[in-house]
C-alpha positions as CSV (number, residue, x, y, z in Angstrom):
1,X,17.6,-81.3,20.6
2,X,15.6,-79.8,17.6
3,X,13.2,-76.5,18.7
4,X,10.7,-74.8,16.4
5,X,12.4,-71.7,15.8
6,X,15.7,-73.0,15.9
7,X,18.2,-71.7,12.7
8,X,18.3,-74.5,10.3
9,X,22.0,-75.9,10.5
10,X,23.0,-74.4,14.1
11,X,26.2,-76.6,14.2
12,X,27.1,-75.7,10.8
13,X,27.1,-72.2,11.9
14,X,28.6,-72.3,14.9
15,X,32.0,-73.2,12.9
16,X,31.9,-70.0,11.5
17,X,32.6,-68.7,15.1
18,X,36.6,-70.0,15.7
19,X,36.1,-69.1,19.3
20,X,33.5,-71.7,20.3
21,X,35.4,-74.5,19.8
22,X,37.9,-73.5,22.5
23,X,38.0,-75.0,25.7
24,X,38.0,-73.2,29.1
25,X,38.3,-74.6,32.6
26,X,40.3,-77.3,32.9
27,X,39.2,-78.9,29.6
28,X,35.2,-78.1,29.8
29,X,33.7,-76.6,26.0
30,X,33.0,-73.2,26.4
31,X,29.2,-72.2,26.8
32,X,29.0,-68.6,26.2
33,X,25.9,-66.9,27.7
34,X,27.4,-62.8,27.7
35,X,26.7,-61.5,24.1
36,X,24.7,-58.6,25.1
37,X,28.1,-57.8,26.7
38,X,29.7,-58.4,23.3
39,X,28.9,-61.1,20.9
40,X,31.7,-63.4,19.4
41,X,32.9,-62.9,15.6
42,X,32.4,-65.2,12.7
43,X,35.8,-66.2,10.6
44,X,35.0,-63.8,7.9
45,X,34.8,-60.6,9.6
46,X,38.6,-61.5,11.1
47,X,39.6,-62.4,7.8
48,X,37.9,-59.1,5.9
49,X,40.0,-57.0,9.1
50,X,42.9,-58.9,8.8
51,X,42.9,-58.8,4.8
52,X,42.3,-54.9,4.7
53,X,45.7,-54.4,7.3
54,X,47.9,-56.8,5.1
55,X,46.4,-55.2,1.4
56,X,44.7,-52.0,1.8
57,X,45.8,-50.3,4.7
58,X,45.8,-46.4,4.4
59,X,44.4,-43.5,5.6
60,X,41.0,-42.3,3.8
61,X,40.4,-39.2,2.3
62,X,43.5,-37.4,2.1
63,X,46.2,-39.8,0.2
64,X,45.9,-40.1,-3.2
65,X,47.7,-43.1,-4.0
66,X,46.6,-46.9,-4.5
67,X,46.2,-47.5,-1.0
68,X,44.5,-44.6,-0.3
69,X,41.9,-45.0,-2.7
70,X,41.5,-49.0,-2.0
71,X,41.0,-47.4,1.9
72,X,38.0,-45.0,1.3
73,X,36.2,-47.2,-0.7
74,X,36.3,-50.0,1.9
75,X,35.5,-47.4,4.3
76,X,32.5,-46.0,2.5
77,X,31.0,-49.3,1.2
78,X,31.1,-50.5,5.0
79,X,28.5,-47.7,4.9
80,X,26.8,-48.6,2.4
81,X,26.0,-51.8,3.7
82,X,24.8,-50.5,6.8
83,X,22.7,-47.9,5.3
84,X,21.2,-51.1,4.0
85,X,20.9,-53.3,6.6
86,X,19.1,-50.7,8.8
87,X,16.5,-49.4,6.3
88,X,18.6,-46.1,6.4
89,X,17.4,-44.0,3.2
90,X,20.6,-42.4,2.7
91,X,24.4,-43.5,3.2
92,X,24.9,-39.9,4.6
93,X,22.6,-40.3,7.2
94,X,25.1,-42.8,8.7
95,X,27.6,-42.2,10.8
96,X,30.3,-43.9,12.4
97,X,31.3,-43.5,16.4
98,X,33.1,-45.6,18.4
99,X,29.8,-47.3,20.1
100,X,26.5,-46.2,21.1
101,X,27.7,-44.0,24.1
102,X,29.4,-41.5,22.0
103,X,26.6,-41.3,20.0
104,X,24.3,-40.5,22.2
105,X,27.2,-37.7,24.3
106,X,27.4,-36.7,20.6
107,X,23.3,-36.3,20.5
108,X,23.6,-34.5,24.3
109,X,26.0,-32.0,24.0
110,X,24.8,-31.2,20.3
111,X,21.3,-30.4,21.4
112,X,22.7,-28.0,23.8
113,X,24.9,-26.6,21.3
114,X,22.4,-25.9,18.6
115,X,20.4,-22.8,17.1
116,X,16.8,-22.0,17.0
117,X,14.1,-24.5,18.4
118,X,16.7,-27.7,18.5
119,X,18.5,-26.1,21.5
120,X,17.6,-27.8,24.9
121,X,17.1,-25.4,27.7
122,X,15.6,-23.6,30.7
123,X,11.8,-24.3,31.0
124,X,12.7,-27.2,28.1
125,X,12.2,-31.2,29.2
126,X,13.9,-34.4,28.1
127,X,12.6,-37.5,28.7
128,X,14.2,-41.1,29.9
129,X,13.1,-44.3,31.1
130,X,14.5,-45.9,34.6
131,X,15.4,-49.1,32.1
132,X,17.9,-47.1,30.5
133,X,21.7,-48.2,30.2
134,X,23.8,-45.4,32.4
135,X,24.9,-44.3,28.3
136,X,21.4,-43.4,28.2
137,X,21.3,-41.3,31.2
138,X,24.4,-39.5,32.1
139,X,24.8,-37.8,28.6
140,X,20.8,-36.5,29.4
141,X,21.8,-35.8,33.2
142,X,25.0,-33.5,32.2
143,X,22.9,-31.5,29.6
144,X,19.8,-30.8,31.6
145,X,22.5,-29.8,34.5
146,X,24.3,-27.4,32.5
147,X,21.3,-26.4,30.3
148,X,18.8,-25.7,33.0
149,X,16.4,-28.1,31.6
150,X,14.6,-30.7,33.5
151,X,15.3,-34.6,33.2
152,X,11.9,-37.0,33.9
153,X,11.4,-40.3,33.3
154,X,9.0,-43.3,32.5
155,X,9.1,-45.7,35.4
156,X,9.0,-49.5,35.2
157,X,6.4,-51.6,35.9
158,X,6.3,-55.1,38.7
159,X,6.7,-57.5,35.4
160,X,9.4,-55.5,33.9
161,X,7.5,-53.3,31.3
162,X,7.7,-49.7,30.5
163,X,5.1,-47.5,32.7
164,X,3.0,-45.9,30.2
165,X,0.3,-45.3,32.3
166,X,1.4,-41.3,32.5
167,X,2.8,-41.0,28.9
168,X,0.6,-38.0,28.4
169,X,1.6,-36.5,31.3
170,X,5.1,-37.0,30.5
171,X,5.0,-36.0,27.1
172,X,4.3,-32.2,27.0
173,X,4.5,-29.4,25.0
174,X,7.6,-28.8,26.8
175,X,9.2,-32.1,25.9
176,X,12.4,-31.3,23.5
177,X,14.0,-34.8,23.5
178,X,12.5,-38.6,24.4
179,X,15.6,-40.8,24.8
180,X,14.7,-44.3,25.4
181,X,16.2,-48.0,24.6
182,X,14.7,-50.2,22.3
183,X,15.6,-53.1,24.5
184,X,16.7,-53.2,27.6
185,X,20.0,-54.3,28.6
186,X,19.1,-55.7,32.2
187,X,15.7,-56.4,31.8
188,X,15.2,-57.8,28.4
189,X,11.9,-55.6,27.7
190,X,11.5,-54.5,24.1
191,X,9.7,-51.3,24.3
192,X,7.0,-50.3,21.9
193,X,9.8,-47.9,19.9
194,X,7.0,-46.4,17.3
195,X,3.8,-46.0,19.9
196,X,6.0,-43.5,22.2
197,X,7.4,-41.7,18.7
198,X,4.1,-41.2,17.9
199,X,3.3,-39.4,21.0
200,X,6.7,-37.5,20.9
201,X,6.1,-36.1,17.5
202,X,2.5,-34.7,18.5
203,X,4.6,-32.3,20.9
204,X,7.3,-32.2,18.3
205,X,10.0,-33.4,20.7
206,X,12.7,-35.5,18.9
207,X,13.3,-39.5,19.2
208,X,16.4,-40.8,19.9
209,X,16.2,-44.3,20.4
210,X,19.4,-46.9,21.8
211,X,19.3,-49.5,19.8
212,X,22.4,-51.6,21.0
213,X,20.5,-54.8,22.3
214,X,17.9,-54.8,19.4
215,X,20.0,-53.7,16.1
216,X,21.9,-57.4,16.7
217,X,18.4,-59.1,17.3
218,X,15.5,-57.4,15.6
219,X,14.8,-56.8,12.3
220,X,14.9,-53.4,12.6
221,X,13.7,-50.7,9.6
222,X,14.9,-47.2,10.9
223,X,12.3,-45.7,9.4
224,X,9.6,-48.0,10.5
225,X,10.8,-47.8,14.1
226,X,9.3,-43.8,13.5
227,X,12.6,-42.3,15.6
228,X,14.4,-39.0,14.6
229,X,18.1,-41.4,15.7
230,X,18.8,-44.6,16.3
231,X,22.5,-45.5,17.7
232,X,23.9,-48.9,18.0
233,X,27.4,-50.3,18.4
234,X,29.2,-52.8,16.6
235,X,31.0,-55.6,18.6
236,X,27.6,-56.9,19.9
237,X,26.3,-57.7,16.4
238,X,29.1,-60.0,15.3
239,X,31.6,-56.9,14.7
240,X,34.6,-55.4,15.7
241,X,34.9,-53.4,18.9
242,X,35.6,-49.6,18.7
243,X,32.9,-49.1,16.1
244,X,29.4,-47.6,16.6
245,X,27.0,-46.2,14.4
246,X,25.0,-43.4,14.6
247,X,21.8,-42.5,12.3
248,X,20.0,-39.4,11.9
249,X,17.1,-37.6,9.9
250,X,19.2,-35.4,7.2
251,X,17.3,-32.4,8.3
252,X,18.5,-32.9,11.6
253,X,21.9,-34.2,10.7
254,X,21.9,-30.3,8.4
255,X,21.1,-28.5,11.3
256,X,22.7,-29.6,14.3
257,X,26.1,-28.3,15.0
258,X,29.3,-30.9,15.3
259,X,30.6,-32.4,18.2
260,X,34.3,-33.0,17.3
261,X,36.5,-30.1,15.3
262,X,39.6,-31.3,13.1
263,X,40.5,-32.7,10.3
264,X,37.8,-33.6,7.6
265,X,34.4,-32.7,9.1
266,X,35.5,-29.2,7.7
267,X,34.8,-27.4,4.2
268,X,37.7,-24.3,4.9
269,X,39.5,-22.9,7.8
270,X,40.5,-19.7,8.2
271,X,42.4,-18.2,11.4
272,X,38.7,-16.4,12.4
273,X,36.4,-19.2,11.3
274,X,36.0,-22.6,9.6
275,X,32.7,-24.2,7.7
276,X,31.7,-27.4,7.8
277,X,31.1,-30.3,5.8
278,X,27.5,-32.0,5.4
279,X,26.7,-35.0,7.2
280,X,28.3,-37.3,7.5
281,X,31.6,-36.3,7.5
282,X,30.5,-33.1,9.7
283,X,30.6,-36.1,12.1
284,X,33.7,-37.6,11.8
285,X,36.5,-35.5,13.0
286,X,40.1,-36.8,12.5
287,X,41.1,-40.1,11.9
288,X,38.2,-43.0,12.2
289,X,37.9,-46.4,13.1
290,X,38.6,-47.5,9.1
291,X,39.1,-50.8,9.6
292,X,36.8,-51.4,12.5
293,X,34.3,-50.0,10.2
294,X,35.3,-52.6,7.5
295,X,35.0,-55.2,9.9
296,X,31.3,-54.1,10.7
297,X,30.2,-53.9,6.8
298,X,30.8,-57.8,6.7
299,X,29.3,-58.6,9.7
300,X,26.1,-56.6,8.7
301,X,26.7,-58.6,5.9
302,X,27.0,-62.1,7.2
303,X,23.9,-61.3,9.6
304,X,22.1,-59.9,6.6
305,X,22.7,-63.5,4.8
306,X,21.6,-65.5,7.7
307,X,18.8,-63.4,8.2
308,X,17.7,-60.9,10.8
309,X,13.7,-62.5,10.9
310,X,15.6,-65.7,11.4
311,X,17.9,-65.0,14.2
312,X,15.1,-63.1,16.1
313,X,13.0,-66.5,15.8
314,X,15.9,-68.5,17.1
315,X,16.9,-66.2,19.8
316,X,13.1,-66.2,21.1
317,X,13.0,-70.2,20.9
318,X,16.2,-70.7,23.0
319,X,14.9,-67.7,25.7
320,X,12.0,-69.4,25.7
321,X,13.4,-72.8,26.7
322,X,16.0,-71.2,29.4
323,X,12.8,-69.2,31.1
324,X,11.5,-72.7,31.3
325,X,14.7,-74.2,32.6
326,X,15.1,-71.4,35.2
327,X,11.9,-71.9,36.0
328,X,12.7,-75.4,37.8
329,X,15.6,-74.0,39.8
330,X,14.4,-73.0,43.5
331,X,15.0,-69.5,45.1
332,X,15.8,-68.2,41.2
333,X,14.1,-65.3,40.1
334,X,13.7,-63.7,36.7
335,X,14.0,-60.1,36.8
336,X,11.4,-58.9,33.7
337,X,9.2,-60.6,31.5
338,X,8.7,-64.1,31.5
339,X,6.6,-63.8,28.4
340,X,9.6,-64.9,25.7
341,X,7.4,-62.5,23.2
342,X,8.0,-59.4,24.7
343,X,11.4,-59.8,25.1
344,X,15.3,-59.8,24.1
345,X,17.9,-62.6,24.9
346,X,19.4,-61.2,27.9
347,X,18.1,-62.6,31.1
348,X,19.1,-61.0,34.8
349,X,18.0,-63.1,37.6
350,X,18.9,-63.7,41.7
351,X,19.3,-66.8,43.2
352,X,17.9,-66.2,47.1
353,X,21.3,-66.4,49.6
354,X,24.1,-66.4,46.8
355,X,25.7,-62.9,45.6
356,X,26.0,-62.9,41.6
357,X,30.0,-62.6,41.8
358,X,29.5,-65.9,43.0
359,X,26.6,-67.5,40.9
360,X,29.1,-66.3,37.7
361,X,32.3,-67.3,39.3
362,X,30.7,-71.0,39.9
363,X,29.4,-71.6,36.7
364,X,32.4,-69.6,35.1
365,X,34.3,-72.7,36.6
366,X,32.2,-75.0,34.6
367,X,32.9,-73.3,31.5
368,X,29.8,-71.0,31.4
369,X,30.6,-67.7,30.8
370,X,28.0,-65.1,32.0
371,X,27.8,-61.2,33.6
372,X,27.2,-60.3,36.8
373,X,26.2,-57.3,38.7
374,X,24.6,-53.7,37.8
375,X,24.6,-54.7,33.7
376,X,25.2,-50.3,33.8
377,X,21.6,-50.2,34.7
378,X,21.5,-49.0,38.6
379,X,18.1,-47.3,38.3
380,X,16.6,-50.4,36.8
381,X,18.2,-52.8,39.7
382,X,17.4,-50.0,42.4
383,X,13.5,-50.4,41.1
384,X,13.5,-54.1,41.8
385,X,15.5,-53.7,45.3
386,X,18.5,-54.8,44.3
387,X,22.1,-54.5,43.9
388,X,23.1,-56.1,41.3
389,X,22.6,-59.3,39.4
390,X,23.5,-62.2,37.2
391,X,22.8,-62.3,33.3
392,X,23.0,-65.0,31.0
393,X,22.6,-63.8,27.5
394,X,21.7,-65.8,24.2
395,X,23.2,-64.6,20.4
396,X,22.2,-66.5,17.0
397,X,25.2,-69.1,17.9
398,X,23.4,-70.6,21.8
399,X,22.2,-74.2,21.3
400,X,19.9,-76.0,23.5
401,X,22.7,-77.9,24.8
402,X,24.4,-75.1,26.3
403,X,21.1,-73.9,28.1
404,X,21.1,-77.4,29.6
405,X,24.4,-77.3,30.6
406,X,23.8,-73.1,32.3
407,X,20.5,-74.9,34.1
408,X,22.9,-78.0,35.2
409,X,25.5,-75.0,36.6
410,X,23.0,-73.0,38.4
411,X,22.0,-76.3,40.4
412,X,25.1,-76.8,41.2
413,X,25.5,-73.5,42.3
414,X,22.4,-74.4,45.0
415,X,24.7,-77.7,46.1
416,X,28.0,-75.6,46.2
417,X,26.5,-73.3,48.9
418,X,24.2,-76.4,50.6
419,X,21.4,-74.6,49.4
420,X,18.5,-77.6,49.8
């Protein structure tokens, strides 16, 4: 089936990805509907990872031999390429985490850590969404606890958008931090990133934006977006797991204080005191992820070569045609927008009278691998007077066939528990 939008050669690119041509289930072709849980990895970001641990492994920035040097400059052109890909206007405003959560932890306890007007407490307000992913909300609960600052939040409205109908009462002189995502994890809402950095800066609070369900689906310009940080993680944009990224303004980047102490984030130690390194590296304590890091540098690449404009066109064509196809399934409901414009891939929805466990364990038994229940987004569920839920999610790789077959499954989900 051929759907405007669709990437040109879809089966052609779908070899790059070893994975889907596995069976599951007794035999049936795997359709996998979970990459906002983590998306699958083309052939050339296992080879690059596998290539750097036969040929190049080393540590970076301490040995001096072959190795060694081969090591760092994988390491560093990896970011490089993801200065690139993001719009970032310097390499050393990029650093590398783990994933998104310790960026932002690394954002939380900084801001309580720092000097001067950057320090987060008593009479001081950060601000949240009830969309957030819980590693949008925790880090924010644990510093306003031990800070004495308060934690508010924009609520959510009926059709799944961000309340903004308050956002000058919730943006206020005394507004230090707006934390927010970009897209949200559970209910597929992209939020309008700039319009609420905007307001933020007229109080000259500081924009940290989560960026994990729209940095593998968006074109996304970090500068355009008008945040002070964006954070996203690795494994759900065609990359290795165990690799996140974290970028920052330099000014902030200079004046913030580090999160991790050890080895290389240091200029001298002494027994009374150690200096830092700039940014990045200030950032970077100990060993890091190096070949994780690798990995992600060629699958910013490979996404960079199909095209980010592309794959956001293509992932709004096939979430258009699975609203349509879970539109025809009684007792289903969509939890967010319907509108396919003003919103991600991921899709979480109830079926009236069957638990999610079970909608996913059904279909998982036709070969159609999806997530259920809270997606790490309890507020967002507890808004919409639910528990929890199931979530199919689409990646540059989902066909229409496979949306057929997901439609086919949740039907027979209905006849499995004689539902009509």
């Amino acid at each position: 089936m051929s759907l405007p939008g669709l990437l040109p050669d879809l089966e052609v690119l779908r070899k790059d990805f070893p994975i889907l041509a596995r069976t599951v289930a007794g035999g049936q072709p795997l359709v996998y509907l979970d990459s906002a849980n983590t998306s699958q990895k083309p052939q050339v970001v296992i080879d690059t990872m596998v290539d750097h641990l036969e040929r190049h492994n080393a540590n970076i920035a301490r040995a001096m031999h072959t190795l060694g040097s081969e090591s760092t400059e994988a390491f560093e052109a990896a970011r490089d390429k993801v200065a690139g890909f993001i719009g970032a206007p310097s390499r050393d405003e990029v650093i590398f985490t783990k994933n998104v959560t310790e960026g932002l932890n690394l954002l939380a306890n900084t801001f309580a850590w720092a000097d001067g007007d950057l320090r987060v407490g008593p009479g001081d307000e950060v601000l949240i969404t009830e969309m957030e992913h819980h590693s949008n909300i925790v880090p924010w609960q644990l510093l306003t606890e031990r800070t004495g600052a308060t934690l508010r939040w924009f609520g959510i409205t009926d059709d799944g958008l961000l309340d903004l109908s308050r956002i000058d009462d919730l943006i206020t002189e005394r507004t230090k931090v707006v934390s927010l995502a970009w897209v949200s994890n559970m209910l597929g809402t992209i939020n309008p990133v700039r319009q609420i950095a905007e307001r933020a800066h007229q109080v000259g609070a500081v924009v940290i934006v989560d960026a994990a369900q729209a940095v593998p689906h968006l074109p996304v310009d970090v500068v355009e977006s008008g945040a002070d940080f964006v954070a996203f993680t690795g494994h759900k944009c065609v990359g290795p797991t165990g690799i996140g990224v974290l970028w920052g303004k330099a000014d902030l980047l200079d004046r913030l204080p580090p999160f991790h102490g050890g080895g290389e984030m240091i200029e001298t130690v002494t027994m009374e005191r150690s200096t830092y390194a700039k940014a990045p590296h200030k950032y970077e304590a100990g060993t890091p992820p190096i070949v994780e890091a690798v990995g992600l540098g060629a699958a910013v690449d490979y996404l960079g070569h199909v095209g980010m404009g592309a794959i956001h066109a293509h992932e709004q064509a096939i979430t258009r045609y699975a609203l349509e196809g879970m539109s025809t399934v009684p007792g289903l409901t969509v939890l967010g927008p319907t509108d396919p414009t003003l919103r991600g891939g991921a899709i979480s929805f109830e079926i009236d009278g069957v638990h999610p466990h079970d909608v996913a364990q059904v279909l998982d038994s036709r070969g159609v691998a999806v997530r259920a229940g809270h997606s790490c987004a309890k507020p967002a569920h507890a808004r919409f007077g639910v528990q929890s839920s199931t979530r199919m999610s689409s990646y540059l790789y989902t066909t229409p066939g496979e949306i057929d077959a997901f439609i086919e499954g949740l039907e027979y989900v209905r006849s499995y528990f004689r539902l009509g």
